[in-house]
C-alpha angles and dihedrals in degrees: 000000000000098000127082099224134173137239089238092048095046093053083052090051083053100050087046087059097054090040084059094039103038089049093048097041102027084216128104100209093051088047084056099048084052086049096058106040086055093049089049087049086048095051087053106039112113090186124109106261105189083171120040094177097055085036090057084040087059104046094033089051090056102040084050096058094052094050091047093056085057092047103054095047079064085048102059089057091046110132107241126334119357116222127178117253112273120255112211110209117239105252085239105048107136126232088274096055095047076050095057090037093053099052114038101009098044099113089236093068097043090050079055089056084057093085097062130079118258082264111046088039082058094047085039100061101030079057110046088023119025095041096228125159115239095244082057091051099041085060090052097040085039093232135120119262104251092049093051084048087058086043099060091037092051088053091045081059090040090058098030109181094325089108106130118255126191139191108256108223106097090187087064099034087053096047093048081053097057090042079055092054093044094046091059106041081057093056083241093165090171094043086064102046085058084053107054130055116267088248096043118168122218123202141174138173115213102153096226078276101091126019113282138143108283092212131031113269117241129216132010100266089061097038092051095053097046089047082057100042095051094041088061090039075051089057098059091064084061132257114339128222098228107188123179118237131162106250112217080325101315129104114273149134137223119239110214119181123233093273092045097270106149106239097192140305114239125206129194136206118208127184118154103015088300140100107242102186143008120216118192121182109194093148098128089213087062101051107039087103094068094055128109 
């Protein structure tokens, strides 16, 4: 390979990779795969890279967008709701990182880029994430600059206002997460109902593999008497180990069975003192990291 490169500066290159990929595939297998095909391209490049960041944006991006047309072929025959692969936050990210985590990784935000087209969702985020300039993002895209500029409008429009938006104090958003909890494991269906947004939204991602609600749950009333219901059906497999994590930014907790199975990892979203929508991943495909 033509270019000297650290340790240190090749592990950034790396991370790079998965930001691109994670962010375009919402899965982080498929992120992985990305990664290393673009590793194995930089290895064996004899070309001059002055910028190895912008160099791994590039081939990560495309290889991204082809992956992505694939995926979402698979998509359109997903049992029941689709959700990214959760993201468990490192027990040591600094405030920057949970930052970065809360805005264009929260899963929220990813099952918003579902609505693009491979291309527009990659102008879309090297644009209003990435930073780049349009001229940056037409070489990448390999279009011409005025065209990318209509890209990334036509999936603004696309879009319109629906961009997530959180409070901002994690403290309070953490604590209304383990009421929550508690709430449940009572059968405080009222208490839940206090808890959640009047037009509350339930998911979960079972994959067609494991039980799990086919389409998403509307309003608080019904949300809080199926939490309840389930959390009594939970306790007839034994005591559960609940342990508290941040989800692609957001307050959540891991469910693990008596013998250490993941049962699913939950995520909330919280604007205005409420929670606004419950994500539940119980897909055992998208969980089978976080065993043993």
């Amino acid at each position: 390979m033509a270019l000297a490169i650290s340790d240190g500066e090749l592990d950034a290159v790396r991370r790079r990779a998965f930001a691109v990929g994670y962010r375009m595939l919402g899965s982080v297998a498929d992120a992985e795969d990305v990664v290393q095909e673009a590793m194995i391209r930089l290895a064996r490049t004899d070309a001059e890279i002055e910028e190895p960041a912008a160099w791994i944006t590039t081939v990560a991006t495309r290889l991204s967008i082809d992956t992505l047309r694939l995926a979402r072929v698979r998509r359109e025959t997903y049992v029941g709701t689709w959700l990214p692969e959760p993201l468990i936050e490192e027990p040591s990210a600094d405030p920057s990182s949970r930052a970065e985590l809360a805005d264009s990784l929260s899963q929220a935000f990813l099952v918003m880029l579902e609505r693009l087209t491979p291309v527009e969702r990659a102008a879309f985020l090297l644009r209003e994430v990435f930073d780049y300039e349009y001229a940056q993002i037409a070489g990448i895209v390999d279009r011409s600059e005025a065209n990318t500029r209509q890209i990334v409008a036509r999936a603004k429009q696309h879009l319109g206002s629906s961009r997530p938006r959180f409070d901002p104090d994690e403290a309070q958003r953490d604590r209304l997460l383990e009421r929550f909890l508690a709430a449940a494991e009572d059968g405080d269906v009222e208490g839940l109902e206090r808890l959640l947004a009047e037009d509350a939204v339930f998911y979960s991602d079972g994959g067609g593999k494991v039980a799990a609600a086919r389409y998403p749950l509307h309003g608080a009333a019904r949300i809080a008497r199926v939490v309840a219901k389930i959390t009594v059906k939970q306790r007839r497999h034994g005591p559960f180990e609940r342990q508290l994590v941040r989800v692609n930014g957001q307050p959540g907790r891991i469910l693990r069975t008596p013998d250490g199975e993941i049962w699913d990892v939950l995520s909330v979203d919280v604007a205005g003192g409420r929670i606004q929508a419950i994500r539940v991943v119980r897909n055992p495909e998208k969980l089978a990291r976080f065993s043993g």
